[in-house]
C-alpha positions as CSV (number, residue, x, y, z in Angstrom):
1,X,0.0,0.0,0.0
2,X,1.2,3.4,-0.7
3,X,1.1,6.3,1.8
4,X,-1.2,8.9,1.3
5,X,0.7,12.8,0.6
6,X,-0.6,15.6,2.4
7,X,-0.1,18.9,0.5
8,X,0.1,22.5,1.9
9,X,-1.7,25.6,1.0
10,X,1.1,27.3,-0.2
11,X,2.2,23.8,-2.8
12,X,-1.4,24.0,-3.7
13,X,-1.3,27.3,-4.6
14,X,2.0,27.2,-6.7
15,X,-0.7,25.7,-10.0
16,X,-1.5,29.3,-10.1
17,X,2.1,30.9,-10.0
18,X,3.9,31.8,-13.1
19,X,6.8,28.9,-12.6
20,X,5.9,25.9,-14.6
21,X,7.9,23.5,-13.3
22,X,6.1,23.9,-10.1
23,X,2.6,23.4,-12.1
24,X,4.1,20.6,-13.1
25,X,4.7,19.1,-9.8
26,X,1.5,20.5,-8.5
27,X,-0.1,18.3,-11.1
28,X,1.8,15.0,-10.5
29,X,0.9,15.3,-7.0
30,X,-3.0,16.2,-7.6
31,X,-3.1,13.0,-10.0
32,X,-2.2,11.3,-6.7
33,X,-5.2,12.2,-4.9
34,X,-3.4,13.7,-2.0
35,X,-5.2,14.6,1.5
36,X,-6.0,18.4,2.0
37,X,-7.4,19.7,5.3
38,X,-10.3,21.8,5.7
39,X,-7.9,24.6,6.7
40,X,-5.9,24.7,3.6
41,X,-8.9,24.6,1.2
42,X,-10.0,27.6,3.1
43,X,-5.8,28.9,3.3
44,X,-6.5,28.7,-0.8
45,X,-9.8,30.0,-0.6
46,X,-8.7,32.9,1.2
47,X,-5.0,33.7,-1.5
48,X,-6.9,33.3,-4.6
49,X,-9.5,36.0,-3.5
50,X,-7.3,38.1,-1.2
51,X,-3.7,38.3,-3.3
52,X,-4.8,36.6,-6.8
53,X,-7.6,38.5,-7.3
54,X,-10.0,35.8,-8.5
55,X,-13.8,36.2,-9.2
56,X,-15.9,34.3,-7.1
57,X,-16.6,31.7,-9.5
58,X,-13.3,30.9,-10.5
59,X,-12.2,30.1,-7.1
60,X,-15.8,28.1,-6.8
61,X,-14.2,26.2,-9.9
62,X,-11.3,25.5,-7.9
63,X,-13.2,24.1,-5.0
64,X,-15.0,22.0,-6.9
65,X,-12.0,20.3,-8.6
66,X,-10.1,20.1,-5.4
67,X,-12.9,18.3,-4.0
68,X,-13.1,16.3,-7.0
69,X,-9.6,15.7,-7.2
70,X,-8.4,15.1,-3.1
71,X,-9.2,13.9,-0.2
72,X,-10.4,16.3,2.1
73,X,-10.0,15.8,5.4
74,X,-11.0,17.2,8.9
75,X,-8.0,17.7,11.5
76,X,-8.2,16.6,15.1
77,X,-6.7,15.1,17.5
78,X,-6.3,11.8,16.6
79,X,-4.6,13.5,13.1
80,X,-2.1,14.9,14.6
């Protein structure tokens, strides 16, 4: 069995920078189906409206493949 990847906000949020070897490794991870937390959907959430400027339903777009596309997962105790 292989071990599930947790990714950061901040890795997440490197498919929207202008470095494409990052997107690239942003999208070899997604393909994956890594584990996100509730706190960095909303950490993403938060940059792409904040600092990137996104309309409303582009970051909605991004939540939906996200949720599509990971495992989201709720953090307590028994996580960490």
């Amino acid at each position: 069995m292989k071990d599930k990847v947790f990714l950061d906000s901040n890795v997440i949020l490197y498919a929207f920078g202008g470095e494409r070897t990052r997107k690239e490794v942003v999208k070899n991870l997604i393909r994956e189906r890594p584990l996100l937390s509730v706190q960095v959907i909303n950490e993403v959430i938060n940059v792409l409206i904040k600092k990137f400027n996104f309309p409303i339903h582009e970051v909605k777009e991004v939540f939906d493949f996200l949720k599509a596309n990971t495992e989201i997962i709720l953090v307590n105790l028994h996580i960490i």
